[in-house]
C-alpha positions in Angstrom: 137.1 123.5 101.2 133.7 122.4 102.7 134.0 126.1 105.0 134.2 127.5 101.9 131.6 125.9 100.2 129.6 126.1 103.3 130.2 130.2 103.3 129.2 130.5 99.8 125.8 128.1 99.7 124.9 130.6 102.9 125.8 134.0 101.3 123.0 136.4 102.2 122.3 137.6 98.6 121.6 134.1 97.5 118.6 133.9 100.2 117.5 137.3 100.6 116.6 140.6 98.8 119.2 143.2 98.7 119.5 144.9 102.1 118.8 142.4 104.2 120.0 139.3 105.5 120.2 136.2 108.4 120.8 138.9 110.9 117.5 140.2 110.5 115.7 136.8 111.3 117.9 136.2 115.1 115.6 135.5 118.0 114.8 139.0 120.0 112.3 140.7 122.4 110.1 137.0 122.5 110.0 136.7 118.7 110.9 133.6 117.4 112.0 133.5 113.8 112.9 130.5 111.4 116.0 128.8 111.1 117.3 126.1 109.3 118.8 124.0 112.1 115.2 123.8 112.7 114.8 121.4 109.7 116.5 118.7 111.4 113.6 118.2 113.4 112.2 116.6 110.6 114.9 113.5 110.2 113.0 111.8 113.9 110.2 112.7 112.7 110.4 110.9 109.3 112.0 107.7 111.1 108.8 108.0 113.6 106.1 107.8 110.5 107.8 104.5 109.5 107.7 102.9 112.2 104.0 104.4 113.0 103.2 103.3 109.4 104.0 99.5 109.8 102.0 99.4 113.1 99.1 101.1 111.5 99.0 98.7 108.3 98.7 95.6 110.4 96.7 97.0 113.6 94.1 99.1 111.6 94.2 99.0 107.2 94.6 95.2 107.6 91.3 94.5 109.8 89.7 97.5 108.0 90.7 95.8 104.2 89.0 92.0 105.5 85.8 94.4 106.8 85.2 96.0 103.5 85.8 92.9 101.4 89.6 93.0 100.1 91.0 89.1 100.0 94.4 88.4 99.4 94.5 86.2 95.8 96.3 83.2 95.2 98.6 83.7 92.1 99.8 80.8 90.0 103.8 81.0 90.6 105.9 80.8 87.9 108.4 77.7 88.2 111.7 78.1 89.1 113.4 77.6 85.6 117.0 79.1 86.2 117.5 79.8 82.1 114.7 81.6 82.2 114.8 83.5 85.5 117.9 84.3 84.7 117.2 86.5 81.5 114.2 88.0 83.6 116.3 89.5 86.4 119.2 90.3 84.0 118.0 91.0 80.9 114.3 92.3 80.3 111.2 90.9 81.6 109.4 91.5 78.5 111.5 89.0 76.1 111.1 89.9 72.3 110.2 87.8 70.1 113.5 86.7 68.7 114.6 86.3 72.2 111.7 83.5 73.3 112.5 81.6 70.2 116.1 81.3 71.7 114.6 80.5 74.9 113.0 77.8 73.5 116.0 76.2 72.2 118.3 76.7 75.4 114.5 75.4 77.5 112.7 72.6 75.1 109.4 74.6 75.8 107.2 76.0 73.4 106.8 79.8 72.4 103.4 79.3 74.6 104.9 77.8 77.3 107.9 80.4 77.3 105.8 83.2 77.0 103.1 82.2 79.6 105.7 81.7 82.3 107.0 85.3 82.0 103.4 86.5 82.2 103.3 84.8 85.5 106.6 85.9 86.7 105.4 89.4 86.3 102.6 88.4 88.1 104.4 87.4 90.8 106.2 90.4 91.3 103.2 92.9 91.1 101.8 94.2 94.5 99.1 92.4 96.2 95.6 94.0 96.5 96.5 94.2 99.7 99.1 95.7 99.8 97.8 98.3 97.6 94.9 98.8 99.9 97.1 99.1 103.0 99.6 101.7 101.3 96.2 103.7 100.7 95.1 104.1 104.3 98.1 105.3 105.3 98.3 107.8 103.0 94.8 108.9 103.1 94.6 109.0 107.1 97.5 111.2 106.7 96.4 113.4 104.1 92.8 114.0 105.7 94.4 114.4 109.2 96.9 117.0 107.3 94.5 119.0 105.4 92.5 119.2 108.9 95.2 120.3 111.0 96.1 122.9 107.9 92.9 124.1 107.6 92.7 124.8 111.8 95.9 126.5 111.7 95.1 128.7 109.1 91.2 129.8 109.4 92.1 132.8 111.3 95.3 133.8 109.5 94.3 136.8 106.9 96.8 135.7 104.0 94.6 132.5 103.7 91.6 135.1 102.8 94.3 138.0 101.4 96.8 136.3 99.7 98.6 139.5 99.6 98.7 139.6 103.5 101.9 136.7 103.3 104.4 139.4 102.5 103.3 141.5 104.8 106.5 142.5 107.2 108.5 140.1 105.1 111.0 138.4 105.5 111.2 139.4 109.4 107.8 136.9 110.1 107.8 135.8 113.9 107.0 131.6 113.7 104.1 130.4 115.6 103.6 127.2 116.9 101.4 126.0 115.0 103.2 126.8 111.6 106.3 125.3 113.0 104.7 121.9 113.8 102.7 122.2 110.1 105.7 122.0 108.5 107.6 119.7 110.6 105.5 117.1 110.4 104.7 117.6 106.5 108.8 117.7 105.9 108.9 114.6 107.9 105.9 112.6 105.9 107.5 113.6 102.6 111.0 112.5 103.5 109.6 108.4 105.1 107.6 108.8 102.0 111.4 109.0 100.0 112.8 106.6 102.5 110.1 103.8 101.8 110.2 104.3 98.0 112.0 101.2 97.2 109.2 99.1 99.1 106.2 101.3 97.9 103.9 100.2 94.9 105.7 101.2 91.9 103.4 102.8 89.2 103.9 104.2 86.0 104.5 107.8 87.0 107.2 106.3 89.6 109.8 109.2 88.4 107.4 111.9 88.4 106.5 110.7 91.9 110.3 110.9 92.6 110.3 114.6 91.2 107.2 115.7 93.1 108.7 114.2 96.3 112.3 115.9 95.9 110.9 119.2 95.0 108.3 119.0 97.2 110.7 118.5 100.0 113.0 121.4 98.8 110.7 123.5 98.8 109.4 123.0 102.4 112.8 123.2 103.2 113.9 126.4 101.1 110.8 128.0 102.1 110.9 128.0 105.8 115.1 129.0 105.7 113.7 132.5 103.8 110.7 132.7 105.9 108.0 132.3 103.1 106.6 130.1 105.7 102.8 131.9 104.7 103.1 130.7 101.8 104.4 127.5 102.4 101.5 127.0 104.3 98.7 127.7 101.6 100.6 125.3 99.1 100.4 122.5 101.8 97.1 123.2 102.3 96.2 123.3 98.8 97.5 120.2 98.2 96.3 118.1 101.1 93.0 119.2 99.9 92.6 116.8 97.4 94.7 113.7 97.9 93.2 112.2 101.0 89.9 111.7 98.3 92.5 110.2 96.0 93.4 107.6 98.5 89.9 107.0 99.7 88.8 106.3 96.3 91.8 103.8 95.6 91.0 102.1 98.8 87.0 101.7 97.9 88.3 100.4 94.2 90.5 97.8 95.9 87.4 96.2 97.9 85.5 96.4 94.7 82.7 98.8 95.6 82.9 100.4 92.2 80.2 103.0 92.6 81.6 104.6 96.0 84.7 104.3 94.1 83.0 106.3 91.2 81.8 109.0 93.1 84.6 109.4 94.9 86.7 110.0 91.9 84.4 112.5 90.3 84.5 114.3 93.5 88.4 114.7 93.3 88.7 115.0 89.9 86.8 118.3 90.4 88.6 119.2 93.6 92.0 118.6 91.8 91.1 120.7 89.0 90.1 124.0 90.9 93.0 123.7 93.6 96.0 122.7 91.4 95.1 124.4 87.9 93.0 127.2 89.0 94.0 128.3 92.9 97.5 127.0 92.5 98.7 129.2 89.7 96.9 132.2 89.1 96.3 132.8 93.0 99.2 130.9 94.9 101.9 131.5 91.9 100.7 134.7 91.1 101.6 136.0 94.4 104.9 134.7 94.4 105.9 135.2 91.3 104.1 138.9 90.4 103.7 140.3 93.7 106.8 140.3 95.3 108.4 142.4 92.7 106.1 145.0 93.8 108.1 145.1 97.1 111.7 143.7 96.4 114.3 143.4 93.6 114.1 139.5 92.4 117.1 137.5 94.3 118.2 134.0 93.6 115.6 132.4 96.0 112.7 134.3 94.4 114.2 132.8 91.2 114.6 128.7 93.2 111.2 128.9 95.2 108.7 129.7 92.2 110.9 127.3 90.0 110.0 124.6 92.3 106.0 126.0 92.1 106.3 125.6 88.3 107.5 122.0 88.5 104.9 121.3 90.7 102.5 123.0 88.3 103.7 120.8 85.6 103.3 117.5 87.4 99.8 118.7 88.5 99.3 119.5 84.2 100.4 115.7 83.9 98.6 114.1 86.2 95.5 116.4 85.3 95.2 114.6 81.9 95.0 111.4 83.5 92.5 112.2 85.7 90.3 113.9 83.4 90.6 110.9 80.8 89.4 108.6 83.6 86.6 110.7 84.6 85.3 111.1 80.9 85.5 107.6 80.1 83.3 106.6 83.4 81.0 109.8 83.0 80.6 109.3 79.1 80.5 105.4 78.9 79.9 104.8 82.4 82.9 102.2 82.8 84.7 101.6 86.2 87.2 104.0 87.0 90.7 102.4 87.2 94.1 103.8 88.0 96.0 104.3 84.5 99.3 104.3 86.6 98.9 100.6 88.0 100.0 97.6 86.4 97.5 95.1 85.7 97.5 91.2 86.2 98.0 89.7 83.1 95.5 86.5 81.4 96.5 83.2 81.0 95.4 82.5 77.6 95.5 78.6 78.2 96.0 76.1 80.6 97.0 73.1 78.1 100.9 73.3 78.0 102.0 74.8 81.2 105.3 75.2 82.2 107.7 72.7 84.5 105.4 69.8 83.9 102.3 71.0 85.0 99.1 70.6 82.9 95.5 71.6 82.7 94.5 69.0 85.0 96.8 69.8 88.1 95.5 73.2 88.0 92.1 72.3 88.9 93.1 70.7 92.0 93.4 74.1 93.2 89.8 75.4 91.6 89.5 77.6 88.0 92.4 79.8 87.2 91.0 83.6 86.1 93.5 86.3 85.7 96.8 84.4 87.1 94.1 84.1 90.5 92.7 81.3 91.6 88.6 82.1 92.0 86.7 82.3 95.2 83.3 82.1 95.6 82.8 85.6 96.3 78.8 85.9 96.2 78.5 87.8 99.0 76.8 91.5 98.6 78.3 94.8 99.8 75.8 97.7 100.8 77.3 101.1 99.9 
């Protein structure tokens, strides 16, 4: 059964135009052509940026977070209260009302008390600033490095200047080094990024960052087994263009240098628009979705690989809004830009009737309580 399932996934009409097929992309006379044993490659590679990750979060974004200002905070833990913890891992963490009132039968504690301990229990359970800033230097020392490497690879190539020029000689495209260790390493970063999902910082858009990460993968993957490798090659580059400033402006909010932060933002949110609603799909799409029909009649994989480019285009539509809704606010009120995606902290609206026997008066042992955070005396200035 799997031979035959095997046979069929790998049947030539599925993956090529009519008249042509795997036979035309074997190795011969010093050409080198794409394969997709080649993809493998990218498992090591994937295992390789986790492990590279977790030495470059404590050796370099942890010293580089305490020299631009970012503190770990001290959050008032919820206490343990096993009626209570109980319904938060099992049932909601965001009680109704009805629900607290039966709480506070099956507890003795007030509707205050009850609700003020589940504040802090979410609390507990959101990502450090820290750990927010670390996840951002990774990601933006990859993306910059990335869009580098891209942009070296490609500034002599002609279908980065002719967009038309990638389907030229298609599909038999000889691989050069250079594309072959582009996409390697890009199919590897996407796949730690799926590995290391369930430890990331969860945001709001967590299943649209699922969806962007499957599909992203798939089509690296698709795309270098049919040889669009040029094109593959322009959409990574496209998008590496933008999200290293993403990342530098997330790790410049999380040390609290709001006007680099600003700036930052404004820059990308300008960069994002032209590459992924203006370059992206009336000059990257259009040539892989208009163009090609010029040459060939449309196959299954012509149908696959600009599906994928159209649910990429819709994430970028989604995320778009967001953007452009931040920017607005900061450009037409001037108000700090924040992350709509991120949870925030949530207020303790008193101190007088804490939960687990603890009162207004015990909290102050450990200095003013703002935010679920105990306060520092952070007076010191930052030069930007």
């Amino acid at each position: 059964m799997m031979s035959e399932l095997s046979e069929w996934f790998w049947q030539e009409r599925l993956w090529f135009p009519v008249g042509l097929g795997w036979a035309d992309l074997e190795d011969r006379e010093g050409r080198v052509y794409a394969k997709a044993r080649d993809l493998w490659v990218a498992l090591p590679i994937a295992l390789l940026f986790l492990i590279v990750r977790q030495i470059f979060e404590r050796t370099v974004a942890t010293p580089l977070a305490s020299l631009l200002g970012v503190k770990e905070t001290t959050r008032v833990k919820a206490t343990y209260i096993p009626t209570l913890e109980s319904h938060y891992c099992k049932i909601t963490k965001n009680p109704a009302k009805t629900s607290i009132a039966s709480l506070c039968k099956q507890t003795g504690y007030t509707e205050r008390q009850v609700q003020r301990w589940f504040r802090r229990r979410r609390n507990q359970d959101r990502p450090s600033l820290l750990k927010k800033f670390r996840e951002a230097s990774w990601r933006f020392t990859f993306y910059l490095l990335a869009f580098i490497a891209g942009l070296a690879a490609l500034i002599d190539k002609p279908w980065l200047y002719d967009l038309k020029e990638m389907w030229e000689g298609f599909p038999v495209l000889t691989v050069l080094p250079s594309q072959y260790w582009y996409y390697m390493i890009e199919l590897g970063f996407y796949a730690s990024l799926l590995f290391s999902v369930a430890s990331d910082v969860k945001r709001k858009d967590f299943k649209e960052q699922i969806v962007h990460h499957v599909a992203t993968i798939l089509l690296i993957s698709f795309s270098w087994c049919v040889n669009y490798i040029r094109a593959g090659t322009l959409i990574m580059l496209v998008h590496d263009s933008s999200d290293y400033l993403l990342e530098s402006a997330k790790m410049f909010n999380y040390a609290g240098w709001r006007n680099a932060c600003n700036y930052i933002f404004i820059g990308f949110a300008a960069v994002f628009i032209v590459t992924r609603l203006i370059i992206f799909p009336f000059r990257i799409i259009y040539c892989t979705w208009v163009y090609p029909v010029t040459i060939y009649e449309p196959f299954f994989g012509y149908y696959f690989f600009n599906g994928l480019l159209m649910t990429l285009q819709c994430l970028h539509i989604f995320w778009a809004v967001l953007i452009i809704r931040m920017a607005v606010r900061f450009l037409t009120n001037n108000e700090k830009v924040d992350d709509e995606r991120s949870d925030k902290d949530e207020t303790d609206e008193s101190e007088d009737e804490d939960v687990g026997g603890e009162d207004k008066n015990s909290v102050k042992k450990n200095g003013p309580v703002q935010n679920g955070y105990a306060v520092h005396n952070n007076n010191h200035s930052k030069t930007e």
